[in-house]
DSSP file (Angstrom, degrees, kcal/mol; ACC not computed):
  #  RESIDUE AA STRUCTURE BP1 BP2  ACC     N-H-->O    O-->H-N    N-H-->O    O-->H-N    TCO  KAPPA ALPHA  PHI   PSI    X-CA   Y-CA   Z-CA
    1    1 A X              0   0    0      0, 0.0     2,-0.6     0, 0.0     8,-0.1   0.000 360.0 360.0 360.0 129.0   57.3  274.3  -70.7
    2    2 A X        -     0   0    0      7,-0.2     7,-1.0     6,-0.1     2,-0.3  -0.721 360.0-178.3-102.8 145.6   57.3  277.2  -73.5
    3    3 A X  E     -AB   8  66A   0     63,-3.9    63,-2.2    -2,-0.6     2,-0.5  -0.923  13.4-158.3-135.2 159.9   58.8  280.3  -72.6
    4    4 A X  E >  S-AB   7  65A   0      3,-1.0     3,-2.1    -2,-0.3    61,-0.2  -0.999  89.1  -7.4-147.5 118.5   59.0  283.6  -75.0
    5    5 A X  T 3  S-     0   0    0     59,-0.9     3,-0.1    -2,-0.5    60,-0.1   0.684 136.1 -51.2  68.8  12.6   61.7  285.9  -74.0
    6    6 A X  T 3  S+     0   0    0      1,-0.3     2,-0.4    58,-0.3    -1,-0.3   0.505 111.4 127.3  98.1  -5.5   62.5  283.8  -70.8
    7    7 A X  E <   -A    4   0A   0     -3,-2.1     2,-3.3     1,-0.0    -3,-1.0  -0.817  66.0-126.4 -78.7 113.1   59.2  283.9  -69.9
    8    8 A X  E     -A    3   0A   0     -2,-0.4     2,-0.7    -5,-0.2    -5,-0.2  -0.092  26.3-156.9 -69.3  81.1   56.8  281.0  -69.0
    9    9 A X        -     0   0    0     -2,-3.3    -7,-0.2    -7,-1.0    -1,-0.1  -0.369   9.5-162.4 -76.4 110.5   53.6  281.3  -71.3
   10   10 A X    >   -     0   0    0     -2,-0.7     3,-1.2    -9,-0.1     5,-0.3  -0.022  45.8 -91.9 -89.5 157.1   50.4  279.5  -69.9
   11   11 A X  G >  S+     0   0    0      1,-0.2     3,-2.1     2,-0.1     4,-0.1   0.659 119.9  84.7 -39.1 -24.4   47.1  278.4  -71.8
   12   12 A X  G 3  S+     0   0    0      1,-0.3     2,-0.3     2,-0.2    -1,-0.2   0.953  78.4  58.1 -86.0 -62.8   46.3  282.2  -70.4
   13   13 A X  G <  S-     0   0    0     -3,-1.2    -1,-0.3     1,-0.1    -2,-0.1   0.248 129.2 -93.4 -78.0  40.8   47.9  283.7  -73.4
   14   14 A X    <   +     0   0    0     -3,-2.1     2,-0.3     1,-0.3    -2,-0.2   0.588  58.3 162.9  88.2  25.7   45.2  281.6  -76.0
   15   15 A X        +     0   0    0     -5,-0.3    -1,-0.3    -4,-0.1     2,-0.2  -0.471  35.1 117.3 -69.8 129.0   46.8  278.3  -77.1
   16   16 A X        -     0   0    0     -2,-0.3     2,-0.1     2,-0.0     0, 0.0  -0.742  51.0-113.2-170.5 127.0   44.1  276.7  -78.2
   17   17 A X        -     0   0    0     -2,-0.2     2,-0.3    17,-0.1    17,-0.2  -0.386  10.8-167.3-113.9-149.2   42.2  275.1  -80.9
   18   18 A X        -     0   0    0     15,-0.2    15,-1.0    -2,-0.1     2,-0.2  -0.829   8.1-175.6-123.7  75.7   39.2  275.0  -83.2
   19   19 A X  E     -C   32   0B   0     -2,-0.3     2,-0.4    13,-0.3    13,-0.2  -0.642  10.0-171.3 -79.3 134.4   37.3  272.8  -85.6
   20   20 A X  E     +C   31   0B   0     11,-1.4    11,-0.8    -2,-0.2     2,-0.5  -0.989  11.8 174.4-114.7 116.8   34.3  274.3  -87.6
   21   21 A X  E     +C   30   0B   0     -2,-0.4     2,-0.3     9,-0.2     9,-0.2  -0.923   8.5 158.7-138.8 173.9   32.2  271.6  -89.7
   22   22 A X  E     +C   29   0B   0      7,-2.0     7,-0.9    -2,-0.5     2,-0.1  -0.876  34.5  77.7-170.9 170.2   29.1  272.3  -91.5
   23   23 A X  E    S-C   28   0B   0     -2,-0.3     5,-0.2     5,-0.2     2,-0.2  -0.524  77.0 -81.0 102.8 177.4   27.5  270.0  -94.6
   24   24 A X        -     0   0    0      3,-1.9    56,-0.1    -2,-0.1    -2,-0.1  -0.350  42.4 -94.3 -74.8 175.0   25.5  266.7  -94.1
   25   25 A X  S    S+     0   0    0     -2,-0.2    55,-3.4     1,-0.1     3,-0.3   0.633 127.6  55.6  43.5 -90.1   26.5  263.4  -93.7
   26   26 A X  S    S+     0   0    0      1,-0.3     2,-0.3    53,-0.2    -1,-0.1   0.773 132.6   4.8 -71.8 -33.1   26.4  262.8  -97.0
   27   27 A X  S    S+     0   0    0     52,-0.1    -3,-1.9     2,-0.0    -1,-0.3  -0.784  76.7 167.6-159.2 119.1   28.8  265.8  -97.8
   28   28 A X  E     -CD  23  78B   0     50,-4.9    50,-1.6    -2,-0.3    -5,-0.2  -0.510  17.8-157.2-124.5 180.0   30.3  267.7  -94.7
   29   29 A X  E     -CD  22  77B   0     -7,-0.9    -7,-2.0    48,-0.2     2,-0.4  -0.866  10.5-157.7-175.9 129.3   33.0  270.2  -94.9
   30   30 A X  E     -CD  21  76B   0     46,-1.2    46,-2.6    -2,-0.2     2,-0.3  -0.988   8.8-177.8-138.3 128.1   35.6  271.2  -91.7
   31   31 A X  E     +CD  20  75B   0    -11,-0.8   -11,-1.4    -2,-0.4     2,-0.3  -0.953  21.8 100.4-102.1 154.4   37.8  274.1  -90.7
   32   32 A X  E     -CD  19  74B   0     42,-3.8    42,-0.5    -2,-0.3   -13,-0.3  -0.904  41.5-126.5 177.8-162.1   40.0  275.1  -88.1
   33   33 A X        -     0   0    0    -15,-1.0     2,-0.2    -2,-0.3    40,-0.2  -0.385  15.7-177.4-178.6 121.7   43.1  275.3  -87.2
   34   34 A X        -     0   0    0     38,-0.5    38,-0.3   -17,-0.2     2,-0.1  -0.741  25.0-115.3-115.3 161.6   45.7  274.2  -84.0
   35   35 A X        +     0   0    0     -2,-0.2    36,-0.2    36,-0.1     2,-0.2  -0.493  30.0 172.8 -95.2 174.6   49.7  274.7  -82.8
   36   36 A X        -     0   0    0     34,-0.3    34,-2.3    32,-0.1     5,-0.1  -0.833  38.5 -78.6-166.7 160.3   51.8  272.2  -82.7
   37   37 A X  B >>  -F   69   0C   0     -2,-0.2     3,-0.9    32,-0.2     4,-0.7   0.134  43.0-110.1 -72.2-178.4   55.9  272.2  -82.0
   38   38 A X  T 34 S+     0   0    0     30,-1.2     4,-0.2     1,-0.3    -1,-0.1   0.675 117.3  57.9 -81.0  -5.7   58.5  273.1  -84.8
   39   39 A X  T 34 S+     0   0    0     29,-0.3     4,-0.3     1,-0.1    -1,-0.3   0.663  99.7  53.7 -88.7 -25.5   59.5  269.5  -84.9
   40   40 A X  T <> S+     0   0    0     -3,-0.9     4,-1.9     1,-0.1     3,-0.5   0.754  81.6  97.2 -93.7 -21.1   56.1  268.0  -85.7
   41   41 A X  H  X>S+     0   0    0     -4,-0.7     4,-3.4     1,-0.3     5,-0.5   0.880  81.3  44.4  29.3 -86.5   55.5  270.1  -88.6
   42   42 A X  H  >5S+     0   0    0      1,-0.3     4,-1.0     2,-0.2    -1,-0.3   0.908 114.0  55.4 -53.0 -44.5   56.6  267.7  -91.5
   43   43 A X  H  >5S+     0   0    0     -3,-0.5     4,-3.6    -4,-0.3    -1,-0.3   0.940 108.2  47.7 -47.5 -56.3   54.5  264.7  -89.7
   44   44 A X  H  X5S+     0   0    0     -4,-1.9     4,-1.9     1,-0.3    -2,-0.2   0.928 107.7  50.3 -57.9 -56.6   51.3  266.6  -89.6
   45   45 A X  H  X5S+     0   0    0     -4,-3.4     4,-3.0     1,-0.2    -1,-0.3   0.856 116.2  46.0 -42.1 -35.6   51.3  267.8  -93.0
   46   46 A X  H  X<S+     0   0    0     -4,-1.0     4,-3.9    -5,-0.5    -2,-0.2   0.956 111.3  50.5 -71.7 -52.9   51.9  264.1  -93.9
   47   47 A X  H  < S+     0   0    0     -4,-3.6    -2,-0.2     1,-0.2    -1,-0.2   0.949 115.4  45.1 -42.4 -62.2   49.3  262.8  -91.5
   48   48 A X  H ><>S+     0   0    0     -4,-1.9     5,-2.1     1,-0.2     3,-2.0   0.836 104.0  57.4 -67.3 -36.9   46.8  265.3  -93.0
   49   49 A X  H ><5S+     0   0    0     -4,-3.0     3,-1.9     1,-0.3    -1,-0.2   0.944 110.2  57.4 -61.8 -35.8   47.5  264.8  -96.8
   50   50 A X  T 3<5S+     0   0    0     -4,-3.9    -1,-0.3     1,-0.3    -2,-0.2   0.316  96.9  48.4  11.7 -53.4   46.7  261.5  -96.0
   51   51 A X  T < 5S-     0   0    0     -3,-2.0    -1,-0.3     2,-0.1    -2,-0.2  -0.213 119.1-106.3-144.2  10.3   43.9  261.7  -94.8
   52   52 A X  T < 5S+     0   0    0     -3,-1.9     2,-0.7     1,-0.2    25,-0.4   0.816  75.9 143.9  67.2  35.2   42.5  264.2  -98.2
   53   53 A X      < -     0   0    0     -5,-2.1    -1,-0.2    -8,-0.1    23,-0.2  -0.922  44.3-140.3-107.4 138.1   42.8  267.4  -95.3
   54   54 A X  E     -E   75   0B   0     21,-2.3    21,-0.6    -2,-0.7     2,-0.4  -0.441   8.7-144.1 -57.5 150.1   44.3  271.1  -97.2
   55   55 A X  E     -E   74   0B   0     19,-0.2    19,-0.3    -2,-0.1     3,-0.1  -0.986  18.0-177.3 -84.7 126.9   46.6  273.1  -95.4
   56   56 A X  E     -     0   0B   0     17,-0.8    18,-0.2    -2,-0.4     2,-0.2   0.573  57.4 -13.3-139.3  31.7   46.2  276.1  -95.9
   57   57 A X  E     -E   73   0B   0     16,-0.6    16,-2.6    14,-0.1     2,-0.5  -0.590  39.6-164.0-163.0-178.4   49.0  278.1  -94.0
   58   58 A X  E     +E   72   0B   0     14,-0.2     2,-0.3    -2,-0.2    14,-0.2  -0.999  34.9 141.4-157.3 117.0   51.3  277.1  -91.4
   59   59 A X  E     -E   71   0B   0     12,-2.0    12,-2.1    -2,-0.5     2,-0.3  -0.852  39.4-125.2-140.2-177.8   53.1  280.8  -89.3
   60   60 A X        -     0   0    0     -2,-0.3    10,-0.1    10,-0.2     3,-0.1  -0.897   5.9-150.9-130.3 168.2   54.0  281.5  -86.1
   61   61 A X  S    S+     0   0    0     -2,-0.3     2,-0.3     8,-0.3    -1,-0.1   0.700  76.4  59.5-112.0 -42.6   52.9  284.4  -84.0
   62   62 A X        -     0   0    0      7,-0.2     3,-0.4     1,-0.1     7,-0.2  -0.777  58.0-153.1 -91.5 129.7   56.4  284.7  -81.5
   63   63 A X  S    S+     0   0    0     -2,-0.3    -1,-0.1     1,-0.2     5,-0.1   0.538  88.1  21.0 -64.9 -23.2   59.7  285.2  -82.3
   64   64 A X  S    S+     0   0    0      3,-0.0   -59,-0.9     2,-0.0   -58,-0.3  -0.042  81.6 152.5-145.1  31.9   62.1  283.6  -79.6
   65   65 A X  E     -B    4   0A   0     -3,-0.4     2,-0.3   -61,-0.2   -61,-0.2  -0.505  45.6-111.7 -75.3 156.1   59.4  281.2  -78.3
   66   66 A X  E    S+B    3   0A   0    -63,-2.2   -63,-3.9     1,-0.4     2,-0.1  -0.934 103.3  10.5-135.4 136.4   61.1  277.5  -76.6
   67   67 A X  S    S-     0   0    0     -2,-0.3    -1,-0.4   -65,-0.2    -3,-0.0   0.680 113.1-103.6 -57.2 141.7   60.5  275.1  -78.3
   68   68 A X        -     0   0    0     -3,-0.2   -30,-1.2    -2,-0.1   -29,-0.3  -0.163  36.5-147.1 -46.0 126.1   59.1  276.8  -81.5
   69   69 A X  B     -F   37   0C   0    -32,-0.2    -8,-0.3    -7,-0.2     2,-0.3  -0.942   9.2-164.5-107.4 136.7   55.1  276.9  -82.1
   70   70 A X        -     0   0    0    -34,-2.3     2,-0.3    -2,-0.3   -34,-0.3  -0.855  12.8-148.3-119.1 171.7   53.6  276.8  -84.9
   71   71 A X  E     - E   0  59B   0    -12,-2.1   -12,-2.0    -2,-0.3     2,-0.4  -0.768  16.0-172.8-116.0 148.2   50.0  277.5  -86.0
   72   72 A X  E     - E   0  58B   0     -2,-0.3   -38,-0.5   -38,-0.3   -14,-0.2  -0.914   6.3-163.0-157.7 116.3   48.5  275.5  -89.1
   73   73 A X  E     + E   0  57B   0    -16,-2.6   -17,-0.8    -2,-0.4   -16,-0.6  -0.591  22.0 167.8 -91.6 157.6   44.8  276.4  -90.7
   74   74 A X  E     -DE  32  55B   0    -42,-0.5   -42,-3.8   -19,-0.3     2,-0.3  -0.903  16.1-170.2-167.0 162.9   43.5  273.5  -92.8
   75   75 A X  E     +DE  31  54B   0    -21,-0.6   -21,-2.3    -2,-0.3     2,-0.4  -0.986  13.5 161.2-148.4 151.8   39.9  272.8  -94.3
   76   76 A X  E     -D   30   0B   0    -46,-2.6   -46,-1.2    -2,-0.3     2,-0.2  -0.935  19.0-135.8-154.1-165.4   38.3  269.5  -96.2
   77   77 A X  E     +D   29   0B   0    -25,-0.4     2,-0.4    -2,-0.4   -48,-0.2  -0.929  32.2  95.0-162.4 169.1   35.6  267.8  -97.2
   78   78 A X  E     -D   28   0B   0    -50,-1.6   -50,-4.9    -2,-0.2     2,-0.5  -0.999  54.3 -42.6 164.8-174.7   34.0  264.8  -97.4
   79   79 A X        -     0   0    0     -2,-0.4     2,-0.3   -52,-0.2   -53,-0.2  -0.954  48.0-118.1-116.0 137.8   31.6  262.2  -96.1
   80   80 A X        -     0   0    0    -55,-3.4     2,-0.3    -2,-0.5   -55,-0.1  -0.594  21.3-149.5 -80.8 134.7   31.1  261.1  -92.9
   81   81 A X        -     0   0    0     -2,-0.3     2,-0.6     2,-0.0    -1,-0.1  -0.643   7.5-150.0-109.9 162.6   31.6  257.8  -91.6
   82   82 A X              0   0    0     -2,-0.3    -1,-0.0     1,-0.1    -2,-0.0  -0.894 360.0 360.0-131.0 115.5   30.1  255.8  -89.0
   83   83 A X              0   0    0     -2,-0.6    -1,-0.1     0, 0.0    -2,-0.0   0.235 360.0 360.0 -66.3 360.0   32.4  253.2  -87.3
């Protein structure tokens, strides 16, 4: 449960995320960005360099949230593949 100031904060106040993708196929391109807790951080970045995805910032929006959220924008490119 995350709570900000002692407070319980629901899906109400706009956790949520996004993907944008655009291109062909042959050369696509995605942005977007989703939270995740202050502990997963170091994984995701890892996960994503990986995987050829940018970060390209990582904030928060609340001060005294528990457990800490953070917000993380990222973009790539590529080609798509079919499994």
């Amino acid at each position: 449960m995350l709570k900000e100031h002692e407070v319980t904060v629901s899906t109400f106040f706009g956790f949520n995320i996004w993907a944008a993708f655009q291109g062909t196929a042959d050369h696509a391109a995605v942005a977007g960005d989703f939270t995740m807790l202050e502990n997963e951080v170091a994984d995701v970045f890892k996960a994503l360099a990986e995987n050829g995805i940018e970060v390209v910032a990582v904030h928060n929006h609340m001060v005294h949230e528990q457990p800490g959220i953070f917000f993380l924008h990222y973009w790539g490119r590529g080609v798509m593949q079919n499994n």
